[in-house]
FINUNU-375686 format. One record per residue (C-alpha): x, y, z. Coordinates in steps of 0.05 Angstrom, whole numbers, padded with zeros to 5 digits, always signed. Layout:
REM residues N
XYZ...
This chain:
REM residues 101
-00452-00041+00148-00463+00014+00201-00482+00091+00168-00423+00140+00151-00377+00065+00143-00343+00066+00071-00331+00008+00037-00257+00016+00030-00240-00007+00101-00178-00049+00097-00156-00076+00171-00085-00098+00166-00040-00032+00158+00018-00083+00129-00033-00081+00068-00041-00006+00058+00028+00005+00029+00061-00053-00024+00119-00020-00038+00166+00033-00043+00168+00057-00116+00237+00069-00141+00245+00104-00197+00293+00159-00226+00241+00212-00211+00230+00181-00137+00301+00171-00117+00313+00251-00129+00252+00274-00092+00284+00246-00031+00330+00301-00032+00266+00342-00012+00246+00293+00045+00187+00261-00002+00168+00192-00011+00129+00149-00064+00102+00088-00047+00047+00038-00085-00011+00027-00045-00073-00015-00044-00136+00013-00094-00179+00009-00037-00132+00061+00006-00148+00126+00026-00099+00183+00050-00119+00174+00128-00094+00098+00129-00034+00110+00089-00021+00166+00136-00031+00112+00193+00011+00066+00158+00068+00107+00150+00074+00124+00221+00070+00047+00244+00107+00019+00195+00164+00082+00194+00159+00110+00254+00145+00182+00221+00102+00235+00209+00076+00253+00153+00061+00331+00132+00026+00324+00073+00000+00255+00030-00023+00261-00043-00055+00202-00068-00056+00186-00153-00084+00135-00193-00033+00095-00244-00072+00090-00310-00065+00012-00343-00021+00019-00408-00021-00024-00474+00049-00060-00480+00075-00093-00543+00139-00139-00522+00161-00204-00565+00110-00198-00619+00057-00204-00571+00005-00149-00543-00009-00144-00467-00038-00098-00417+00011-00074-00355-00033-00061-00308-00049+00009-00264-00060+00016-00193-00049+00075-00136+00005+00114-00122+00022+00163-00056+00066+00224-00049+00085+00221+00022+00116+00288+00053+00158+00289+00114+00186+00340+00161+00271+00357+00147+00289+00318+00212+00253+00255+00184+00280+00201+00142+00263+00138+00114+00306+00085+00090+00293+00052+00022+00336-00002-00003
């Protein structure tokens, strides 16, 4: 590994975003023209940023990146973990849309 070269390179941008999150709070900040996708652990705002604009065609303004903290679930009398992972806020100009299902 070269100087300056992080270890969080991922080549293929089809694996920087999984998937569009849809939830209640998600679906209304589309109003506002932002976006909330799960991405990889290993991502970092630059190749969602690249992402974005192959996958959608877009822009983006601004891209906040959080992590998903693992929770304890109880469900049928047994105990299980669901398990955490990344998520990013992805801002777009007004003239911009994307379409998730």
């Amino acid at each position: 590994m070269k100087t300056g070269e992080t270890k969080n390179n991922i080549e293929n941008l089809d694996a920087v975003i999984l998937r569009p999150r849809i939830t209640e709070k998600a679906s209304d900040k589309t109003g506002e023209n932002v976006y909330i996708f799960e991405v990889s652990p290993r991502a970092s705002k630059t190749q969602v940023r690249e992402a974005v604009k192959s996958i959608y065609k877009v822009d983006a303004l601004k891209i906040n990146i959080c992590k998903i903290q693992s929770k304890k679930v109880f469900s049928r009398g047994r105990k299980g973990v669901k398990s955490g992972g990344k998520k990013a806020i992805v801002y777009l100009k007004k003239e911009d849309k994307i379409e998730v299902i």
